[in-house]
DSSP file (Angstrom, degrees, kcal/mol; ACC not computed):
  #  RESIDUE AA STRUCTURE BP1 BP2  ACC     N-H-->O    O-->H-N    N-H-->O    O-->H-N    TCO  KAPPA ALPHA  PHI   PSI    X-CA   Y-CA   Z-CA
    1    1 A X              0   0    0      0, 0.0     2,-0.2     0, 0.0     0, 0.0   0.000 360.0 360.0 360.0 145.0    8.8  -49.1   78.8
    2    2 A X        -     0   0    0      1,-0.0     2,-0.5     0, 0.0     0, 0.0  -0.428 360.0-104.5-107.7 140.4   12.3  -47.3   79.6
    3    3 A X        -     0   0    0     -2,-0.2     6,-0.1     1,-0.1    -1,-0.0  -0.933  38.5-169.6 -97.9 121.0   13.4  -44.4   77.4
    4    4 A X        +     0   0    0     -2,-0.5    -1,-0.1     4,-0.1     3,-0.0   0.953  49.2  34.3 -40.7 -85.2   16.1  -45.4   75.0
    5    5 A X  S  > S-     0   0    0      1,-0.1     4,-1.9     4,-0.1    -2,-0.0   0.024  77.9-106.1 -96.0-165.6   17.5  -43.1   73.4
    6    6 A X  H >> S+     0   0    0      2,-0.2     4,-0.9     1,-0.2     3,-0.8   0.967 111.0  54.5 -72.6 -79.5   18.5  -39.7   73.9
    7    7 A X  H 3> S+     0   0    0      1,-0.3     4,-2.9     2,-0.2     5,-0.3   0.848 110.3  49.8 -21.0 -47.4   16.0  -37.8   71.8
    8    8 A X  H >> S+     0   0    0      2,-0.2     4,-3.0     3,-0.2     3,-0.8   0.964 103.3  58.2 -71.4 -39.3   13.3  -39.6   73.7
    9    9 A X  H XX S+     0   0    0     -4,-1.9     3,-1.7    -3,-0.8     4,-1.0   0.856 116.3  38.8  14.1-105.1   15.1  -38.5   77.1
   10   10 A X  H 3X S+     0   0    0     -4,-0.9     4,-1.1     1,-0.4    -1,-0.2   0.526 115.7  51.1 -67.4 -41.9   14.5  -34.7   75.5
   11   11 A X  H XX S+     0   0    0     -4,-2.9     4,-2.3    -3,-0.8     3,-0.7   0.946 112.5  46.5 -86.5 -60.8   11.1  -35.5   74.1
   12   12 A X  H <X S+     0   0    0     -4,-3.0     4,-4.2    -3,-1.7    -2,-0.3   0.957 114.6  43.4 -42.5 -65.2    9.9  -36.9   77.6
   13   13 A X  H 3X S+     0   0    0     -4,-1.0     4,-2.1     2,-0.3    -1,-0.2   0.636 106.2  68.6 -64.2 -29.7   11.2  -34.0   79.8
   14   14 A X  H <X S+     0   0    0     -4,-1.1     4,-1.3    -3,-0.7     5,-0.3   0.900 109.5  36.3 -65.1 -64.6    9.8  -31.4   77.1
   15   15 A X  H >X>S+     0   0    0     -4,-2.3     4,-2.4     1,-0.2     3,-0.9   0.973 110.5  57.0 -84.1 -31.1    6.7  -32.3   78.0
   16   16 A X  H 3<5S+     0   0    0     -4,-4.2     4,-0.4    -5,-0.3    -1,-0.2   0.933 103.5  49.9 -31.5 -53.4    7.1  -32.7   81.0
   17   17 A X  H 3<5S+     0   0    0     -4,-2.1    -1,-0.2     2,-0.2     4,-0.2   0.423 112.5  58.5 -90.6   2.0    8.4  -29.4   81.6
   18   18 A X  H XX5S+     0   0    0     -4,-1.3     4,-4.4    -3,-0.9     3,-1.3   0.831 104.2  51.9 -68.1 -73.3    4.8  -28.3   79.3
   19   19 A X  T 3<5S+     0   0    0     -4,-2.4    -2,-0.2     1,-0.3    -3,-0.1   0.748 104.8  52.7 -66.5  -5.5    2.8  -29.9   81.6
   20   20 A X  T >><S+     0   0    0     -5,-0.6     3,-0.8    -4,-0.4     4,-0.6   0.826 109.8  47.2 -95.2 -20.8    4.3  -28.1   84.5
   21   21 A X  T <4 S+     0   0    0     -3,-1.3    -2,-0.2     1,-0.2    -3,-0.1   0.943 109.0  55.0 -74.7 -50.2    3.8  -24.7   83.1
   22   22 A X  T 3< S+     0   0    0     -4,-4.4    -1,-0.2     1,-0.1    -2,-0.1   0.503  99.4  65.8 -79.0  27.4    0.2  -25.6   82.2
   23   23 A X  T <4 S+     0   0    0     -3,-0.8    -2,-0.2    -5,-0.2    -3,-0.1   0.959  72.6 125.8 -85.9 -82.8   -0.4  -26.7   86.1
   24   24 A X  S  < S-     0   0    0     -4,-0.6     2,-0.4     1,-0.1    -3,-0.0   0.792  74.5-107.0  41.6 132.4    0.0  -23.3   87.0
   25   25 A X     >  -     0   0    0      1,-0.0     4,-1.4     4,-0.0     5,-0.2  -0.690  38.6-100.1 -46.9 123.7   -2.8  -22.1   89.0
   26   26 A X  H >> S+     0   0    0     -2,-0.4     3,-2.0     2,-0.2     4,-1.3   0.626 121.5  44.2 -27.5 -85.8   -5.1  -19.5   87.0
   27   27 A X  H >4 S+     0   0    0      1,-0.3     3,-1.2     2,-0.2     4,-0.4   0.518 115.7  45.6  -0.8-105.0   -3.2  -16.5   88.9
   28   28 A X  H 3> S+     0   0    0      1,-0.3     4,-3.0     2,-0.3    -1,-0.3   0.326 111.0  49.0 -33.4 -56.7   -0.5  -17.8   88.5
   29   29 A X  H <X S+     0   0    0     -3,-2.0     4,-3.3    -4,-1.4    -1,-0.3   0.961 110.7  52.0 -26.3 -76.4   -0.9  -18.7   84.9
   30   30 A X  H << S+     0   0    0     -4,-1.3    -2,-0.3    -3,-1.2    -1,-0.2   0.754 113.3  46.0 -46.5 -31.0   -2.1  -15.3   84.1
   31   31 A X  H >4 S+     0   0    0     -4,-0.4     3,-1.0    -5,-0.2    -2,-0.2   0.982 110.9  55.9 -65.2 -70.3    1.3  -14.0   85.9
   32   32 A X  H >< S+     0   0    0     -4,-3.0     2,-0.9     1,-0.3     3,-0.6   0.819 100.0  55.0 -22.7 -70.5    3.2  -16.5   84.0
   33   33 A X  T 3< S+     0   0    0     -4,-3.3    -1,-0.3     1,-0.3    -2,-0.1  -0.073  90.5  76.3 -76.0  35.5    2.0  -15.3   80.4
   34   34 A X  T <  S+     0   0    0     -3,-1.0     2,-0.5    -2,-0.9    -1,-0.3  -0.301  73.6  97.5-130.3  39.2    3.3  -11.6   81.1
   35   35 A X  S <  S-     0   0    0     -3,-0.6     4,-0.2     2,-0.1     2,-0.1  -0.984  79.5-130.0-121.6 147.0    6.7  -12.8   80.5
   36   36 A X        +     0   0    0     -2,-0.5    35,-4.4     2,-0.1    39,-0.2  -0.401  57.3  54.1-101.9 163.2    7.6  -12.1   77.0
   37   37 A X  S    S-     0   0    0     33,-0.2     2,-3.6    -2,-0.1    -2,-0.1   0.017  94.8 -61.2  91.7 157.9    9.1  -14.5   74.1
   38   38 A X    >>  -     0   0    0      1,-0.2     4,-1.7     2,-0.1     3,-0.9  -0.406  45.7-172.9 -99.9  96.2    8.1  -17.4   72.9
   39   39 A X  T 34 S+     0   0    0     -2,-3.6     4,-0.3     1,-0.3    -1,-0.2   0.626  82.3  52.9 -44.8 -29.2    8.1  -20.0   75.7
   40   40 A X  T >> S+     0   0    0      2,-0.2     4,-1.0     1,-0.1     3,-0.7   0.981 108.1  55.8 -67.1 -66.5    7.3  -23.3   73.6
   41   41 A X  H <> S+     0   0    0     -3,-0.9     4,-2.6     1,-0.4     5,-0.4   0.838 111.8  38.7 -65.1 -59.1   10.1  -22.3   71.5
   42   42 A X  H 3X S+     0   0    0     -4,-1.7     4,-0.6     1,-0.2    -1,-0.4   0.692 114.6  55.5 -76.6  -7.5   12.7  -22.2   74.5
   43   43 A X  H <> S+     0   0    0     -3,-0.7     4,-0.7    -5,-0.5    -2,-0.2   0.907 117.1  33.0 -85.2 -43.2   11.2  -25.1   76.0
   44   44 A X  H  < S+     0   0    0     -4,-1.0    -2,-0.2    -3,-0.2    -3,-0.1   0.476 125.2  42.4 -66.7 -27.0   11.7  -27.2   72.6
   45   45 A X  H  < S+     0   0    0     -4,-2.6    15,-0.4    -5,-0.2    -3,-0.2   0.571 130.1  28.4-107.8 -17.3   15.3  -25.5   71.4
   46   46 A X  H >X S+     0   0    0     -4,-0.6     3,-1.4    -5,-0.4     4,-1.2   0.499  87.4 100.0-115.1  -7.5   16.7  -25.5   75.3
   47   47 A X  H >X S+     0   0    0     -4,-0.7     3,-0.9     1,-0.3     4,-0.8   0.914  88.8  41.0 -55.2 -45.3   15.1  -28.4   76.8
   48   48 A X  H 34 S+     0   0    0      1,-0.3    -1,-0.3     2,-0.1    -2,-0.1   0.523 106.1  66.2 -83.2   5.7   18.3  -30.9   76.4
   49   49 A X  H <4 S+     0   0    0     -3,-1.4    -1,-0.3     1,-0.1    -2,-0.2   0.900 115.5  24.0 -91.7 -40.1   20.8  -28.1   77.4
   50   50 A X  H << S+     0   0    0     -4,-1.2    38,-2.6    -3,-0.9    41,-0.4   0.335  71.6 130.8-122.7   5.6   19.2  -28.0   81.2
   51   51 A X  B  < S-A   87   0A   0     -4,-0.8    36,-0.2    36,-0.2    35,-0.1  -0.158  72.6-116.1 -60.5 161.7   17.5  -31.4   82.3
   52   52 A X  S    S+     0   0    0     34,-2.1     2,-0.1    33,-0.1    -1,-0.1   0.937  98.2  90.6 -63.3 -50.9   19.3  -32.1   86.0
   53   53 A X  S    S+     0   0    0     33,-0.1     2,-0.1     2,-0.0    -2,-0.1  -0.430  82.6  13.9 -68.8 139.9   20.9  -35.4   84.0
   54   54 A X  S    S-     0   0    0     -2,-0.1     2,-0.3    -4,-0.1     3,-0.0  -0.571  96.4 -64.3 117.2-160.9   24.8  -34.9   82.1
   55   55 A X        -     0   0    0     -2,-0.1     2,-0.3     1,-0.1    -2,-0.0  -0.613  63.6 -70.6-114.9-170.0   27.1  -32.2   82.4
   56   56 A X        -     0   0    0     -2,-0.3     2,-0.4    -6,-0.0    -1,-0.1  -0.510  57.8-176.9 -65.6 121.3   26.9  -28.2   81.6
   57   57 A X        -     0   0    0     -2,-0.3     2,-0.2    -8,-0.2    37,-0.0  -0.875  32.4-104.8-112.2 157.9   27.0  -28.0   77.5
   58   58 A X        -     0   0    0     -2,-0.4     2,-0.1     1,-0.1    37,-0.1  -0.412  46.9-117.9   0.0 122.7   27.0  -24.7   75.3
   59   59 A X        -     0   0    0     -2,-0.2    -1,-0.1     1,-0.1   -13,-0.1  -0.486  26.2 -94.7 -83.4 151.7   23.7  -24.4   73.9
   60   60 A X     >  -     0   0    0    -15,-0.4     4,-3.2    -2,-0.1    -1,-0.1  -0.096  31.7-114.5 -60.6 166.2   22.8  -24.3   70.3
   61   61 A X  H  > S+     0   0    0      1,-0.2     4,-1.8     2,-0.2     5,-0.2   0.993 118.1  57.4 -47.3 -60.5   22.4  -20.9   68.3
   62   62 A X  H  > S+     0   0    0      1,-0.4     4,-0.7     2,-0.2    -1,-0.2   0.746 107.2  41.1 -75.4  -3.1   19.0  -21.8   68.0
   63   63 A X  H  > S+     0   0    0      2,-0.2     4,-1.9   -18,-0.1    -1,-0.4   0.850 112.9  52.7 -77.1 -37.8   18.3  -22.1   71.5
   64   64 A X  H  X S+     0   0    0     -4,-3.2     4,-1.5     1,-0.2    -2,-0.2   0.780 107.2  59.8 -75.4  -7.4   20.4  -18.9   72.1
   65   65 A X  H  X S+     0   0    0     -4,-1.8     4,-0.8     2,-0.1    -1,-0.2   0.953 114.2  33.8 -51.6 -58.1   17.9  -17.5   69.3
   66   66 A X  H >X S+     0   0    0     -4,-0.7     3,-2.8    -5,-0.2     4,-1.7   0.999 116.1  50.6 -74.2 -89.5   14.9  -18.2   71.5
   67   67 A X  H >< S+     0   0    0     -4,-1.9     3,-1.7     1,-0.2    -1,-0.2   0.767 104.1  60.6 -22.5 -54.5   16.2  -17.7   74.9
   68   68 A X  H 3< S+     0   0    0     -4,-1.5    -1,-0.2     1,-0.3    -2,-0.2   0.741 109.6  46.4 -55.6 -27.1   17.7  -13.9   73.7
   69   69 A X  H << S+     0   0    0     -3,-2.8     2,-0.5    -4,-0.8    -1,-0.3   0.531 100.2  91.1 -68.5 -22.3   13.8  -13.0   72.9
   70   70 A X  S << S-     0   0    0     -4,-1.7     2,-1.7    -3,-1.7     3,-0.4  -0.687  79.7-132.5-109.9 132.9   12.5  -14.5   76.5
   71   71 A X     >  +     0   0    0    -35,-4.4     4,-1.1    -2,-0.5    -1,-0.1  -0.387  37.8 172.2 -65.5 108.6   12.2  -12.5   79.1
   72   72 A X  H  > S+     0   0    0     -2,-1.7     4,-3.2     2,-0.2     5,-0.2   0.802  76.3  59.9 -86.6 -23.7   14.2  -15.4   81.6
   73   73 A X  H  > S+     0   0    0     -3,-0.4     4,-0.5     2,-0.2    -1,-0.1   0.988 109.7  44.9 -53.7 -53.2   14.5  -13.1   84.8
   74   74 A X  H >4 S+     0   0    0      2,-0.2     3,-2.6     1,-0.2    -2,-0.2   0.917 112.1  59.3 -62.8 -88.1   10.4  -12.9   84.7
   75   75 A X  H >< S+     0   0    0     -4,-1.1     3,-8.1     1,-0.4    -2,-0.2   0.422  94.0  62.7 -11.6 -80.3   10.6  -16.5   84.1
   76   76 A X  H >< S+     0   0    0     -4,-3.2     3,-1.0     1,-0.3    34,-0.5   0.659  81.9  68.9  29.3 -85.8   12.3  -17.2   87.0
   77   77 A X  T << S+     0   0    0     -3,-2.6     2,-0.3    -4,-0.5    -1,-0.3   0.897 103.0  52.8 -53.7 -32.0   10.0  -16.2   89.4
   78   78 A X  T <  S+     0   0    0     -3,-8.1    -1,-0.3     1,-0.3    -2,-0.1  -0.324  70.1 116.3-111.9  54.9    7.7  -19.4   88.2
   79   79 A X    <   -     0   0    0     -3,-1.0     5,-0.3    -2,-0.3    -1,-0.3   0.111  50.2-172.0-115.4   3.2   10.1  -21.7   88.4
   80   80 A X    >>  -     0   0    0     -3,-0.2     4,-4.0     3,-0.2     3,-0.5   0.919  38.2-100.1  75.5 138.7    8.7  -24.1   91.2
   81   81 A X  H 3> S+     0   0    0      1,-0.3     4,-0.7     2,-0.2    -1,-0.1   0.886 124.1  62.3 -69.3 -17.7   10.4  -27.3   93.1
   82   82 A X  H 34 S+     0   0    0      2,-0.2    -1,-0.3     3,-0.1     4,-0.3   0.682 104.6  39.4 -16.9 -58.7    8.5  -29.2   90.8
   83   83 A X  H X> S+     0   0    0     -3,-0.5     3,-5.2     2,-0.2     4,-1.9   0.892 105.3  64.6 -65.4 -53.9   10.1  -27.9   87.9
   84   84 A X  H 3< S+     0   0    0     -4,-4.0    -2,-0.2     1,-0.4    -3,-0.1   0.719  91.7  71.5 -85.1  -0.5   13.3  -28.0   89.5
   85   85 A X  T 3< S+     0   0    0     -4,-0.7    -1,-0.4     1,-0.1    -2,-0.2   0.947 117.4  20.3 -51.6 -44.7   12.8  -32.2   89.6
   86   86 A X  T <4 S+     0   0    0     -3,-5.2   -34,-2.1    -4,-0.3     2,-0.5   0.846 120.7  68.4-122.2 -39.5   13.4  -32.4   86.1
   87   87 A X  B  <  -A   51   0A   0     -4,-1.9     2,-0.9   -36,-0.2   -36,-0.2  -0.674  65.2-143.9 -90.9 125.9   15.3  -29.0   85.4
   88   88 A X     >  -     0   0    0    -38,-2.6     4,-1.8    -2,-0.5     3,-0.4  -0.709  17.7-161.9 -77.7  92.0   18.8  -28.2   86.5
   89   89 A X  T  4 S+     0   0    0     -2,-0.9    -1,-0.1     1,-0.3    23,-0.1   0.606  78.7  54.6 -50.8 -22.5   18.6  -24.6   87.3
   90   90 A X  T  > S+     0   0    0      2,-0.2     4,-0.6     3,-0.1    -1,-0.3   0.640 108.4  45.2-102.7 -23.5   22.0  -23.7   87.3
   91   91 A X  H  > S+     0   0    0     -3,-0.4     4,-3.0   -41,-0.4    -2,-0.2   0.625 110.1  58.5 -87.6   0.8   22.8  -25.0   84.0
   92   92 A X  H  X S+     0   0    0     -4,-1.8     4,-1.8   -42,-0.3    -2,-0.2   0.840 109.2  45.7 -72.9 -25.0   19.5  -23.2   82.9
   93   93 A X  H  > S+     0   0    0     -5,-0.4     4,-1.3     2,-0.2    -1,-0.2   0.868 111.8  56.7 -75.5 -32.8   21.3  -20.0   84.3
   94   94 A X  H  X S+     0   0    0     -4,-0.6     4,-1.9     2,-0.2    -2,-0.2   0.927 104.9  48.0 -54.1 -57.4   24.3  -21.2   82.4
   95   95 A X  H  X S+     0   0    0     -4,-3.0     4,-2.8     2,-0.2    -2,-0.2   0.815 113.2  46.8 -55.1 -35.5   22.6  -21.3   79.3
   96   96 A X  H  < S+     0   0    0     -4,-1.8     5,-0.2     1,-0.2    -1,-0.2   0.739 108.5  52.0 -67.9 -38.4   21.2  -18.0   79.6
   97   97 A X  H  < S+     0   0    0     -4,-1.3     3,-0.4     2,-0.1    -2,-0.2   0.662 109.9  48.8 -74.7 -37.6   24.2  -16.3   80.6
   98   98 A X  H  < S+     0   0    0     -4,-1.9    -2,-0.2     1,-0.2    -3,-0.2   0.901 110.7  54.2 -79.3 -40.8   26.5  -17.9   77.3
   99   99 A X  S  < S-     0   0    0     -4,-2.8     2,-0.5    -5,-0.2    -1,-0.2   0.336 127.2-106.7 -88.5  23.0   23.4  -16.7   74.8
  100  100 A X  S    S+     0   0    0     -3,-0.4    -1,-0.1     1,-0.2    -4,-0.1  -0.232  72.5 145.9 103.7 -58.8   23.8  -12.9   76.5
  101  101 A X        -     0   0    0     -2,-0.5     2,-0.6    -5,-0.2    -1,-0.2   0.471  42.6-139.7 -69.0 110.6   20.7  -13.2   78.4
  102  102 A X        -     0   0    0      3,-0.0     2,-0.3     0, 0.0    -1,-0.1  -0.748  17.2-168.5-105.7 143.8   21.6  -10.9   82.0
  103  103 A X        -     0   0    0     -2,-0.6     2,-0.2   -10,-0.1   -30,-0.0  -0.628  26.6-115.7 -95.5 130.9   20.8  -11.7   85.4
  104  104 A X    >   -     0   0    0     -2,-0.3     3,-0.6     4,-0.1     2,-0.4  -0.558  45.8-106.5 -62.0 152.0   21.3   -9.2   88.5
  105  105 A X  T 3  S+     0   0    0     -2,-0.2    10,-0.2     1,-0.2     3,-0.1  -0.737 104.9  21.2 -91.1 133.1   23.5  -10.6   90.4
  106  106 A X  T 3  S+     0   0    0      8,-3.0    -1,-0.2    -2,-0.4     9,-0.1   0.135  91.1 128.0  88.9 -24.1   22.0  -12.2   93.7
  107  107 A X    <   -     0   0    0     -3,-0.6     7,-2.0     6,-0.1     2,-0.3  -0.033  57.8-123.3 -46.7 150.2   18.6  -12.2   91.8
  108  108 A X  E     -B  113   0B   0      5,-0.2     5,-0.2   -35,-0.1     2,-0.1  -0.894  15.5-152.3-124.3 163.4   17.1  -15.9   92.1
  109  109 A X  E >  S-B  112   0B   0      3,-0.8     3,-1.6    -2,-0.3     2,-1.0  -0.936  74.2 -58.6-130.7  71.8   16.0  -18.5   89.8
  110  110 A X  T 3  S-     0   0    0    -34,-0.5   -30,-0.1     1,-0.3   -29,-0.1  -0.546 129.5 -15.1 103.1 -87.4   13.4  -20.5   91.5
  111  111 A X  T 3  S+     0   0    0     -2,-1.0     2,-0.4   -32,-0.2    -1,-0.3   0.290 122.3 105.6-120.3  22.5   15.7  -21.8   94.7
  112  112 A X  E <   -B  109   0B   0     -3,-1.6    -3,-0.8   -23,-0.1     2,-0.5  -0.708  58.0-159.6 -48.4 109.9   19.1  -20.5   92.5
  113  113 A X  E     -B  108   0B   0     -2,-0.4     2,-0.5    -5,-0.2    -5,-0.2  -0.921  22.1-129.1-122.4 133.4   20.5  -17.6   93.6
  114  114 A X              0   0    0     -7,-2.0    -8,-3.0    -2,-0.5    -7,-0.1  -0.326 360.0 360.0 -87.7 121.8   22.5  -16.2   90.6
  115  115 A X              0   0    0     -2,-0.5    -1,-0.1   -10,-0.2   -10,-0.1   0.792 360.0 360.0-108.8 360.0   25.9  -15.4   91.3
């Protein structure tokens, strides 16, 4: 069955992008969860801002609530080609950058390099 509407779009890709954080290798996991904030949150308030499909939107407050609490730099690092199937990295770097959130410049974002 095809997903309709938008919401399911959002709802699909949410978990999706769940079940790629809990693939993580144990390491890797354990690495993962020393980045601070609450990562379900920004995964659920940011999801529809950063999928690869539509163009670059302004993210809601309550995503830029979320995000401004999560460490995204640490994040980053675990960011995988895998992820970057379903997630547009450069509007995730977009989003992050409009709710405050700062980057070093030159710094990468999984295969992003932030400029």
């Amino acid at each position: 069955m095809a997903l309709a509407t938008p919401t399911l779009r959002v709802t699909a890709i949410t978990i999706l992008l769940i079940a790629c954080i809990f693939s993580f290798g144990n390491e890797n996991f354990i690495a993962y969860g020393q980045c601070e904030g609450d990562i379900s949150g920004l995964i659920s308030q940011c999801a529809m801002y950063v999928r690869k499909a539509g163009p670059k939107t302004p993210p809601s407050s309550q995503c830029c609530a979320v995000a401004k609490k999560a460490n995204i730099p640490c994040l980053c690092k675990y960011v995988t080609k895998d992820i970057e199937q379903y997630v547009s990295v450069e509007k995730a770097v977009y989003v992050a950058q409009y709710c405050d959130v700062n980057f070093k410049h030159g710094s990468k974002c999984g295969s992003y390099t932030i400029p």
